[in-house]
C-alpha positions in Angstrom: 134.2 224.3 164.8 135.8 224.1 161.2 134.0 226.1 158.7 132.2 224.2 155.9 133.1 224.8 152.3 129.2 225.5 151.0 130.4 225.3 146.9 132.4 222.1 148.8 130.1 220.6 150.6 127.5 221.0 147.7 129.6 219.6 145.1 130.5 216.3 147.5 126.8 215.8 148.2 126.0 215.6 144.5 128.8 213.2 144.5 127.9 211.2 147.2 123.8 211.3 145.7 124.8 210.2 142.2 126.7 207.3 143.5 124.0 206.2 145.7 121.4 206.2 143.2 123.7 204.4 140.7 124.5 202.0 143.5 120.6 200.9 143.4 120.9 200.4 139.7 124.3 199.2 138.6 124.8 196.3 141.6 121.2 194.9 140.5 122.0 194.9 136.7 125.8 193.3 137.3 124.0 190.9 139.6 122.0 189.8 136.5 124.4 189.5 134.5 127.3 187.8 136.6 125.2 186.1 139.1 126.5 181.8 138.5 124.1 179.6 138.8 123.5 177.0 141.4 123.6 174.5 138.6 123.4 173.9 134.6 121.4 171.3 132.9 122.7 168.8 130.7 121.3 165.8 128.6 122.2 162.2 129.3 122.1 160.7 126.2 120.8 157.4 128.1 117.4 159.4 128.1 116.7 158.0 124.8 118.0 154.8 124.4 114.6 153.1 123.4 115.1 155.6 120.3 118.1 154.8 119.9 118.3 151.1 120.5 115.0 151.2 118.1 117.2 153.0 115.2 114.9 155.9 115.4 117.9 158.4 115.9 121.3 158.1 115.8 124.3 159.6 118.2 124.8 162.3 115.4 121.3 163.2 115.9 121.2 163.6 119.6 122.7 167.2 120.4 120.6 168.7 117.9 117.2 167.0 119.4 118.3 168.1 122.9 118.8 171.7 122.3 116.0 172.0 119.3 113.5 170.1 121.2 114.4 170.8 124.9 116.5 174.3 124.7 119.3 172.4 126.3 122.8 173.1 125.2 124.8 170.8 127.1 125.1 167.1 126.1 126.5 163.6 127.7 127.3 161.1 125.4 126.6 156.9 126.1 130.0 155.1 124.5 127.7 152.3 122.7 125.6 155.0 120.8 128.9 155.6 118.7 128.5 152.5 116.8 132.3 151.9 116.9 132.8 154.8 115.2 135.0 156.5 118.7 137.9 156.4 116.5 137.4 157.2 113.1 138.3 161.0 112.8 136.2 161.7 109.9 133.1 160.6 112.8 134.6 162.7 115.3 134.9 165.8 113.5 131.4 165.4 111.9 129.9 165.5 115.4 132.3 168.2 116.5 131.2 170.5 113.4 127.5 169.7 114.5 127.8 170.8 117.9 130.1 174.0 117.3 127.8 175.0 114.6 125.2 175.2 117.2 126.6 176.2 120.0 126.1 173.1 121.8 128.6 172.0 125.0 130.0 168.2 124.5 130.9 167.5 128.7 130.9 164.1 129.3 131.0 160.5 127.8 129.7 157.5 129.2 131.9 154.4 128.9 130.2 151.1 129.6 131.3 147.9 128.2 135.2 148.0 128.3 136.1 145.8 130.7 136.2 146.1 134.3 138.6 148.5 135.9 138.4 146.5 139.3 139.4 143.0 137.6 141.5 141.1 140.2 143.0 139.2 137.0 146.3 142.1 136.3 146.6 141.3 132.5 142.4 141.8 132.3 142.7 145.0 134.8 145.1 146.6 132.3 143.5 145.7 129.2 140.4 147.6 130.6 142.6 150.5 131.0 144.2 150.3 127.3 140.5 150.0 126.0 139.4 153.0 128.0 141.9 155.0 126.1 140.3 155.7 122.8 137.7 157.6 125.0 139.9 159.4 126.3 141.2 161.0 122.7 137.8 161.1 121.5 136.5 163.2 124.6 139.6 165.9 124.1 138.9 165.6 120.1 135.5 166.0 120.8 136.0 169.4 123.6 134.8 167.2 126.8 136.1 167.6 129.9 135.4 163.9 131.1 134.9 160.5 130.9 132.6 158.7 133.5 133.9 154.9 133.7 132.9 151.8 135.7 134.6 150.4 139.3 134.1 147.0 139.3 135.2 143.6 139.5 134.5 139.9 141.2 136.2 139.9 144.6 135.5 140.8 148.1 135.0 144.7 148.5 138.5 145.0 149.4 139.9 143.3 147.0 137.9 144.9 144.3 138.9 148.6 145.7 142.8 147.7 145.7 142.3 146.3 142.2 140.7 149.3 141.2 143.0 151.8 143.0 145.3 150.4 140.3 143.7 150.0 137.6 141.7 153.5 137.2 144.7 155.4 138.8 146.5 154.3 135.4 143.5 155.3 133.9 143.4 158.8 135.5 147.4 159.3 134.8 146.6 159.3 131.4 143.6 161.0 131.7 145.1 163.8 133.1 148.0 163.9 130.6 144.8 164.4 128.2 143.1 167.3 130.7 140.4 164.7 131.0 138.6 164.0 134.1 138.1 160.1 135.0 134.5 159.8 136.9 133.0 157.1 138.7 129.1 156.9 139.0 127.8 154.3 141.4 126.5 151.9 139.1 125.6 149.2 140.8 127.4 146.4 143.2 130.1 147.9 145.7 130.3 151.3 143.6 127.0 151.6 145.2 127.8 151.8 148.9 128.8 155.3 148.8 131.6 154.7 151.5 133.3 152.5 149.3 133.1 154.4 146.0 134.2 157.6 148.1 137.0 155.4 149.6 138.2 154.5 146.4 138.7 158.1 144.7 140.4 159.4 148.1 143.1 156.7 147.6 143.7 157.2 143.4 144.3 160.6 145.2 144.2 162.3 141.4 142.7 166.0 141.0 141.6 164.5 137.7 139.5 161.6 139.2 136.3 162.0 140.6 132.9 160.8 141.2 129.5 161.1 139.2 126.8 160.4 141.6 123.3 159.6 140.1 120.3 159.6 142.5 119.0 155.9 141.4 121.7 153.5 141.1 122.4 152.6 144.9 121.4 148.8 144.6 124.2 147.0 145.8 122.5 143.4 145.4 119.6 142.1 144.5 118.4 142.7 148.7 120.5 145.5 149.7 120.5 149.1 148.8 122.2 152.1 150.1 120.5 154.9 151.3 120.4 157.3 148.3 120.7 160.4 150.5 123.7 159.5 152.4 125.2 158.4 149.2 125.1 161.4 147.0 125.8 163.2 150.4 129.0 161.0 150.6 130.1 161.2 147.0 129.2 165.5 146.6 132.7 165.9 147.8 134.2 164.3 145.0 131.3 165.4 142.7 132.7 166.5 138.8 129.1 166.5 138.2 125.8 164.8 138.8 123.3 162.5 137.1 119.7 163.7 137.7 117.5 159.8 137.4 114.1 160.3 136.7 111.1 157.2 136.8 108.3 158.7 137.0 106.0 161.9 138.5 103.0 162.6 140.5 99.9 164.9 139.3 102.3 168.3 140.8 105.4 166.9 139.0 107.3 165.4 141.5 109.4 162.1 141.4 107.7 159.6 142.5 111.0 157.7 144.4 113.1 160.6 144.7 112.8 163.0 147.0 114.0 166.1 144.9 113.7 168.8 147.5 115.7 166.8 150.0 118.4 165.8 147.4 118.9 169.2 146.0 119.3 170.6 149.8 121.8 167.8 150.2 123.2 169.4 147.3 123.2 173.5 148.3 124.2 172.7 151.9 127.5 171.0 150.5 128.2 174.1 148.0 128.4 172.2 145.4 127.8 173.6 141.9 128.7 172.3 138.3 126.5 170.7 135.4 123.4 168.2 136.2 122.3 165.6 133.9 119.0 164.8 133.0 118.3 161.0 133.0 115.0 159.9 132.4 114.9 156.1 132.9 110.9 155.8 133.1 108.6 153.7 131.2 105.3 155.3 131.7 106.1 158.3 129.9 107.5 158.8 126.6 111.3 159.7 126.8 110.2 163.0 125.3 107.4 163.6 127.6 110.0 162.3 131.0 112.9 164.8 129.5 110.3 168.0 129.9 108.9 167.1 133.2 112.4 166.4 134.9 113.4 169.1 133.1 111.0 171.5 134.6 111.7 169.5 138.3 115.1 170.7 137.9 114.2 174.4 136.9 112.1 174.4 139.6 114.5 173.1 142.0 117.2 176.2 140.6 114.8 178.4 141.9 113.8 176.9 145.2 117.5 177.0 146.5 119.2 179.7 144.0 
């Protein structure tokens, strides 16, 4: 049997015992401190269109409500709230001061309104992409990452898809020669059939186009409407974030029409993580009052699957 060193063996125990006990504190405390959430939480600016249709705040105003008033720090933008004003610089670099002042995250804006990226009509199809381009500048001016725009058109499904294979793949090329993502949310009509919309990115077959999927816009018509949950499970993949809708809540603070536990395990199971938007679309509550509860859903769904 080899003789043990005693002054050896001594010395290497201490060793061994000060890195043990420093391996029940130092993991714990990096843990804290590097541990990535599931998810972060953003503000749709959509949550307060009555105020802002009503001219009781403006789009300058909005990032400083949502982290002053709701502690949140990331924003999303609705194209309309601008006023126009997308392209004047001296705008631009008024909201930009704002928001780097205060350490607030500009991620997303929402285009609506610029013609329809699906449009069977070429010369219309391409003038929806030249009008989606001003976005484009004023989200990298602005420090986004991405714009969320609209897949439609007038055509059978087919058609439409082809069209807007085209039409937001040129969209997405100069997107990405901006570093700007190109999202589709399924907003109604075939982009909400989640095979379809899902369909459609595979073929643009762009790292820098993706989808938005929001957890109440899967009415296709007026009678049909696509199962939410398969839906957002079909579009996760493809997910550069999501839109978290909100009506209205029951005495514990659930949705009412959404299933939150079920999304949000949708959601772990696909490993998805990124930024989720608050979108209160209610009208029973105050837009105030529907921010703080799905806030607090969302919180509350962090910590039932972190």
């Amino acid at each position: 049997m080899k003789t043990i060193n005693r002054r050896k063996f001594l010395k290497d125990m201490g060793m061994l015992t000060t890195v043990a006990g420093l391996s029940t504190l130092i993991p714990l405390e990096l843990m804290a401190f590097a541990k990535k959430d599931f998810f972060n939480i953003s503000l749709a600016e959509w949550s307060f269109h009555k105020a802002l249709q009503g001219g009781k705040m403006t789009n300058l105003d909005f990032p400083l409500k949502a982290k002053n008033d709701f502690g949140i720090n990331i924003v999303e933008y609705v194209s309309p709230f601008f006023n126009q004003k997308e392209t004047d610089p001296a705008y631009l670099k008024e909201l930009l001061t704002i928001t780097q002042n205060e350490g607030i995250q500009n991620h997303l804006i929402m285009v609506d309104g610029e013609g329809s990226l699906g449009d069977l009509n070429e010369k219309a199809r391409l003038t929806a992409v030249q009008n989606h381009h001003k976005w484009i500048i004023a989200a990298k001016t602005l420090g986004c990452n991405t714009i969320r725009v609209n897949a439609a058109g007038n055509g059978t499904a087919e058609e439409v898809k082809s069209a807007a294979v085209e039409g937001l793949g040129k969209l997405t090329e100069f997107g990405q020669q901006h570093q700007i993502n190109v999202i589709v949310e399924n907003h109604g009509g075939y982009s909400s059939d989640g095979k379809w919309l899902s369909s459609l990115i595979k073929q643009v077959n762009n790292p820098y186009c993706g989808t938005l999927p929001d957890f109440g816009n899967f009415r296709i018509s007026e009678k049909i409407e696509f199962d939410k949950y398969q839906g957002v499970q079909e579009l996760l993949p493809l997910a550069k974030g999501i839109s978290a809708k909100t009506y209205d809540f029951d005495a514990q603070g659930n949705e009412t029409s959404i299933d939150y536990s079920r999304m949000f395990k949708i959601i772990k199971e696909a490993n998805w993580s990124g930024i989720i938007g608050i979108e209160y679309e209610g009208s029973k509550l105050s837009e105030v009052d529907g921010i703080r509860k799905t806030k607090m859903l969302l919180e509350r769904m962090k910590q039932q699957y972190a």
